[in-house]
C-alpha positions as CSV (number, residue, x, y, z in Angstrom):
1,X,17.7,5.0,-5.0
2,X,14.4,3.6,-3.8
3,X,13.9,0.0,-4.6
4,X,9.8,-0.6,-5.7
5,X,8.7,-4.6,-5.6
6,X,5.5,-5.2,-8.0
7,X,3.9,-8.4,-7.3
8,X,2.6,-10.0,-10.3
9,X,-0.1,-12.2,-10.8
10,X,-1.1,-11.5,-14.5
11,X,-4.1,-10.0,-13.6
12,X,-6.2,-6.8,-14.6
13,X,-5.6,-5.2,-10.9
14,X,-1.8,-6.1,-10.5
15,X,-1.1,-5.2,-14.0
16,X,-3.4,-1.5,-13.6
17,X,-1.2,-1.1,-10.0
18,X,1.8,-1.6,-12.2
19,X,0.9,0.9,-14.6
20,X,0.2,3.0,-12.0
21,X,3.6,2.7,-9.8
22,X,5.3,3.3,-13.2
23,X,3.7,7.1,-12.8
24,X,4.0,7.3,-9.4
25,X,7.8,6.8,-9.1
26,X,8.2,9.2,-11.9
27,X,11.0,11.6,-11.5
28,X,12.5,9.5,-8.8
29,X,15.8,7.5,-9.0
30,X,13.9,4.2,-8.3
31,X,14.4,0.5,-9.0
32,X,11.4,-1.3,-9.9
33,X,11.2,-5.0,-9.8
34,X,8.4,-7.1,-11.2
35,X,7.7,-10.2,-9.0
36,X,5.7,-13.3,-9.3
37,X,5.9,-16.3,-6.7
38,X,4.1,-19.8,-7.9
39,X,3.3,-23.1,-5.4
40,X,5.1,-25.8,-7.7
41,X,2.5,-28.7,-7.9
42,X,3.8,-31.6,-6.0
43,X,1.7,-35.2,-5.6
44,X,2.9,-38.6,-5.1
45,X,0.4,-39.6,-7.4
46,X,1.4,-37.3,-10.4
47,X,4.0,-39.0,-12.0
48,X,7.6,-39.8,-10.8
49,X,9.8,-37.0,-8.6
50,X,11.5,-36.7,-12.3
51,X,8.9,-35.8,-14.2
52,X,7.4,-33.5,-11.7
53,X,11.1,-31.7,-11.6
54,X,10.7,-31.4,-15.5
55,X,6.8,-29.5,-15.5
56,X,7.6,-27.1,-12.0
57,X,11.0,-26.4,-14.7
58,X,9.0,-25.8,-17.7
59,X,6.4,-23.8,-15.1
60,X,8.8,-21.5,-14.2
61,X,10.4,-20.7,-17.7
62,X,6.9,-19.3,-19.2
63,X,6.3,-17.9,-16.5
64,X,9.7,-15.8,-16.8
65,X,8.9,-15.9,-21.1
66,X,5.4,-14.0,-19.9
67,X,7.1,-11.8,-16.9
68,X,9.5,-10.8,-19.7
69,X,7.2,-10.1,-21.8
70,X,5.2,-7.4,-19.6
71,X,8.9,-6.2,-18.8
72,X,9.7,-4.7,-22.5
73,X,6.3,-3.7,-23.0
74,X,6.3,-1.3,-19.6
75,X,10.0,0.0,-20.4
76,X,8.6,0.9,-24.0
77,X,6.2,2.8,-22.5
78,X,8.2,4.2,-19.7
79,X,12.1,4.3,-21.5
80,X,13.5,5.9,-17.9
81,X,11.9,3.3,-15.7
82,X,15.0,0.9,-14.1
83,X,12.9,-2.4,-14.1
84,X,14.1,-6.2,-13.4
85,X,12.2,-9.2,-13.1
86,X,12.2,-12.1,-10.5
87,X,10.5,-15.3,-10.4
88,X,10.2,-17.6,-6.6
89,X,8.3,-20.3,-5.4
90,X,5.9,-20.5,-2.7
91,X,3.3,-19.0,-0.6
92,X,2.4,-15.6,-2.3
93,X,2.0,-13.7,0.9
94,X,5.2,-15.5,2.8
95,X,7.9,-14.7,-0.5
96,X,6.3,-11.4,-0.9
97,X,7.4,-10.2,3.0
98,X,10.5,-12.6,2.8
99,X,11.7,-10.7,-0.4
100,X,11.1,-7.4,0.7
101,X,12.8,-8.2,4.0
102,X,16.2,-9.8,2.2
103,X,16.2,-7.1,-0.8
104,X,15.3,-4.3,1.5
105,X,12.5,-3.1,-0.4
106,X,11.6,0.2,0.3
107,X,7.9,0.3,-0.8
108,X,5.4,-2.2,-2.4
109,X,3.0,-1.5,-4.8
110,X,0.3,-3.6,-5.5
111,X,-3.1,-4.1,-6.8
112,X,-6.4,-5.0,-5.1
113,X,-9.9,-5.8,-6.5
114,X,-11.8,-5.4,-3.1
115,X,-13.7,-7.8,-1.4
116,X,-17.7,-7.4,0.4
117,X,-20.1,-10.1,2.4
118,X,-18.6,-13.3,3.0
119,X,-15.7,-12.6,0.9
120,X,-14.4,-9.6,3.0
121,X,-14.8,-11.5,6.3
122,X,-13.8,-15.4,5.4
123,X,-11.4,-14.8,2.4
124,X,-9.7,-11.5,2.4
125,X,-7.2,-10.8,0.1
126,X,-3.4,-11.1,-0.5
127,X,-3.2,-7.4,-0.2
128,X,-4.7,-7.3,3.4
129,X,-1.9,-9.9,5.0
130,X,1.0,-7.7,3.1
131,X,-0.6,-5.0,4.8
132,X,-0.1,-6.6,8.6
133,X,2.9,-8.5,8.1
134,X,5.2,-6.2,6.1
135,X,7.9,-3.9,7.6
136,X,7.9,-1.6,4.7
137,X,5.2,0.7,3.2
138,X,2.4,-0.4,1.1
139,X,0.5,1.1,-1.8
140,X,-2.8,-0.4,-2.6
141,X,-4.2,0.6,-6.2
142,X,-8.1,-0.4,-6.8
143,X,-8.8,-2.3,-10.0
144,X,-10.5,0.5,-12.3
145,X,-8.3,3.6,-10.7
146,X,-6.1,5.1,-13.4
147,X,-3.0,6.9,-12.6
148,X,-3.7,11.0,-12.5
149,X,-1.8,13.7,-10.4
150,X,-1.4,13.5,-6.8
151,X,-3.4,17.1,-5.6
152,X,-5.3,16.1,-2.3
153,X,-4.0,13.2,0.4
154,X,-6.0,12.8,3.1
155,X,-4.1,11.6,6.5
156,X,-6.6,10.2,9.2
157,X,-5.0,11.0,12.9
158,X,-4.3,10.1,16.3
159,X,-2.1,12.9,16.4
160,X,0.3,10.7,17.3
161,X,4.1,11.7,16.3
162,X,4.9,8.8,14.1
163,X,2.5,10.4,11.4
164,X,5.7,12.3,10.6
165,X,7.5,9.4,9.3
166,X,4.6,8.9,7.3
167,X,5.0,12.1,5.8
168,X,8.5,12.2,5.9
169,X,8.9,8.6,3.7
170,X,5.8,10.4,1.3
171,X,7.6,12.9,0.1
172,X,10.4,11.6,-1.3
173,X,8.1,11.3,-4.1
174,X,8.3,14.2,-6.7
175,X,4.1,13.6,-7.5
176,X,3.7,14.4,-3.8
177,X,6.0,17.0,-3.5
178,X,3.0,19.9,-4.0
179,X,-0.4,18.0,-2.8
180,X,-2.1,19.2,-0.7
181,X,-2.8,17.3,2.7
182,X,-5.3,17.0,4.3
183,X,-5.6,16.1,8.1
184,X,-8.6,13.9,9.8
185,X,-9.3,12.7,13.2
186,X,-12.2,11.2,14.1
187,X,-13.7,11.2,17.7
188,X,-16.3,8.1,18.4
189,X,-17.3,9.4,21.8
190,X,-19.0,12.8,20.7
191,X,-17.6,16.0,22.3
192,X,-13.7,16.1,22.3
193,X,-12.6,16.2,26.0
194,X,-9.7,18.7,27.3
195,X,-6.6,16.7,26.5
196,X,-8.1,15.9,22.8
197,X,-8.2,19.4,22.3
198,X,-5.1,19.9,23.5
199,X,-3.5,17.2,21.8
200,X,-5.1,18.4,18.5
201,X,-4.1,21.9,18.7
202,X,-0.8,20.8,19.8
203,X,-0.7,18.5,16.8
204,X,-2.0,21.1,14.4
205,X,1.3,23.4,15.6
206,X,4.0,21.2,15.3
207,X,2.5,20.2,11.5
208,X,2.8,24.2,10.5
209,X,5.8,24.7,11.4
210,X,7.7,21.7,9.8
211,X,5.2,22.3,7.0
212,X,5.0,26.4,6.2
213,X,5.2,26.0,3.1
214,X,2.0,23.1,2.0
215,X,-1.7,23.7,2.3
216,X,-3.4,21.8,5.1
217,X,-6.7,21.2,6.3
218,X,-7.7,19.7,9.8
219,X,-10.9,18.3,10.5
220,X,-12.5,16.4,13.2
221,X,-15.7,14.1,13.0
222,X,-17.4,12.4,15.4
223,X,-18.6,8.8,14.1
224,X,-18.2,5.5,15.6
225,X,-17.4,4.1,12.2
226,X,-14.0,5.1,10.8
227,X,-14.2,3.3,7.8
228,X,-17.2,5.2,6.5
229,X,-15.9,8.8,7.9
230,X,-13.0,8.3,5.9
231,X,-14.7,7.5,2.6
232,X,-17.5,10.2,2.9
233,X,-14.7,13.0,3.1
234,X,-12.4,11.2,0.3
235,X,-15.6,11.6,-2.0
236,X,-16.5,15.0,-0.4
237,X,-13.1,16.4,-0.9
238,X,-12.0,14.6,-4.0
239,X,-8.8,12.7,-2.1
240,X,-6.3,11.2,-4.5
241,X,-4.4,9.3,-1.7
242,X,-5.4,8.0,1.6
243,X,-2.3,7.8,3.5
244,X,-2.5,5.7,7.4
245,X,0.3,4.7,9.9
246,X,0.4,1.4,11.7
247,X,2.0,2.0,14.6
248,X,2.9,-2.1,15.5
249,X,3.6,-2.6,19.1
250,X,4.2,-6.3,20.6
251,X,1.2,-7.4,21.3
252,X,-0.8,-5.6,18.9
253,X,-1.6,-2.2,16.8
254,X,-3.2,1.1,17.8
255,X,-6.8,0.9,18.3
256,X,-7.5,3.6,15.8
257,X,-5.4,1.9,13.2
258,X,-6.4,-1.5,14.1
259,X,-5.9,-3.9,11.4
260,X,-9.7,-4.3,11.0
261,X,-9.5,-0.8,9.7
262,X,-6.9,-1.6,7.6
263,X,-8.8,-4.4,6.5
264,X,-11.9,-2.3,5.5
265,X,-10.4,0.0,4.0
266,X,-8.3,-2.0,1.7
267,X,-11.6,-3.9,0.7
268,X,-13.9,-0.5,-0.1
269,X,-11.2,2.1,-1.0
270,X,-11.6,3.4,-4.6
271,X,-8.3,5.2,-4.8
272,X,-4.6,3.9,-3.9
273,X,-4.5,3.8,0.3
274,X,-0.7,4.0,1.1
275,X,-0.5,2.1,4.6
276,X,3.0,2.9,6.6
277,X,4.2,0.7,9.3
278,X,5.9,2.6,12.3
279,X,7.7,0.9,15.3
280,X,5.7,2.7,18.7
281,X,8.0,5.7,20.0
């Protein structure tokens, strides 16, 4: 059984990434739990430790009344859908990893509005820190994408070995099971040199033979601005799903995959980017 967490916060993107997780684990033996974490209000000048007890108590229980609420309305619509509910306290970002960790969640699936100018570089999002902190896969869904079939994923490469556990954790899922995928690498420095060649045709070999059976693509592009490569060929080719690999090492990630990438793309993507975190080989 795979075991989905859906962070919650009540709004338009978290509820549309729900909606959209509900599709995406269809045909799968999956567990789906709904999850909200709140920061209970404390102040020594707002009343006495009793009374603040009583209103993070009554907090909690509408919260759970509204959680419960989206609960029977999703398994109306979705009647073979497993789903539970779970209310915490605390930092969004810190319960969200500490959860996943405990529960051993096996994917998270979550919404993001984007973010541009100041906002993208001060702020950020909740969505961004899941993505560097958590030890389990995450799906990003933009606010105004609506669930439709999985035919075209488009995997930017380093041809690097862990993109197979990528792959290998993607198709569990039955919607993935006949996309089509599409392969990208893209060279900032102009001309490949020998051992990129090498390592792409070597790449390229290994991929056909574990995967006879799937349509690929490989493509390389030369740009020194991976965020924008990416997008131009999602629109060009008509991606459905980004898919990228993180591979964490100790000191930090792999500069094509660098968390500022991450960071980017999760702020401009219009369709749902599935990051991956792999351990370095």
């Amino acid at each position: 059984m795979i075991k989905i967490l859906l962070p919650i916060d009540f709004s338009k993107a978290s509820i549309n990434a729900i909606e959209y997780a509900l599709n995406f684990v269809s045909g799968n033996k999956s567990k789906l739990t709904l999850y909200h974490s709140f920061i209970p209000f404390e102040s020594a000048f707002y009343g006495s430790p009793e009374f603040r007890e009583k209103e993070i108590i009554k907090t909690e229980q509408d919260l759970k009344t509204e959680i419960e609420k989206l609960k029977a309305k999703f398994h109306a619509d979705y009647p073979d859908c497993m789903l539970e509910t779970f209310i915490d306290k605390g930092s969004e970002t810190q319960q969200i990893i500490s959860f996943s960790k405990k529960n051993k969640i096996d994917l998270i699936i979550m919404g993001t509005t984007g973010a541009s100018g100041l906002k993208e570089i001060i702020i950020g999002s909740v969505t961004v820190d899941i993505f560097n902190k958590s030890e389990c896969p995450v799906l990003a869904v933009p606010l105004n994408y609506k669930h439709k079939s999985i035919q075209k994923m488009l995997m930017p490469t380093n041809y690097a070995l862990q993109d197979l556990i990528a792959l290998k954790f993607l198709f569990q899922f039955s919607v993935t099971k006949s996309a089509d995928i599409h392969f990208l690498h893209i060279n900032p420095n102009g001309k490949p040199s020998v051992k990129e060649t090498e390592l792409m045709e070597a790449f390229k070999k290994t991929i056909n033979s574990l995967l006879k059976k799937r349509n690929k693509e490989f493509s390389l592009i030369q740009g020194d601005d991976s965020e924008k490569c990416i997008s131009s060929l999602v629109k060009k080719e008509k991606i459905d799903l980004t898919v990228m690999t993180t591979i964490k090492r100790k000191s930090f990630i792999d500069r094509f995959f660098h968390n500022s990438l991450t960071k980017k793309m999760a702020c401009h993507t219009r369709i749902p980017l599935l990051v991956v975190p792999v351990n370095e080989l």
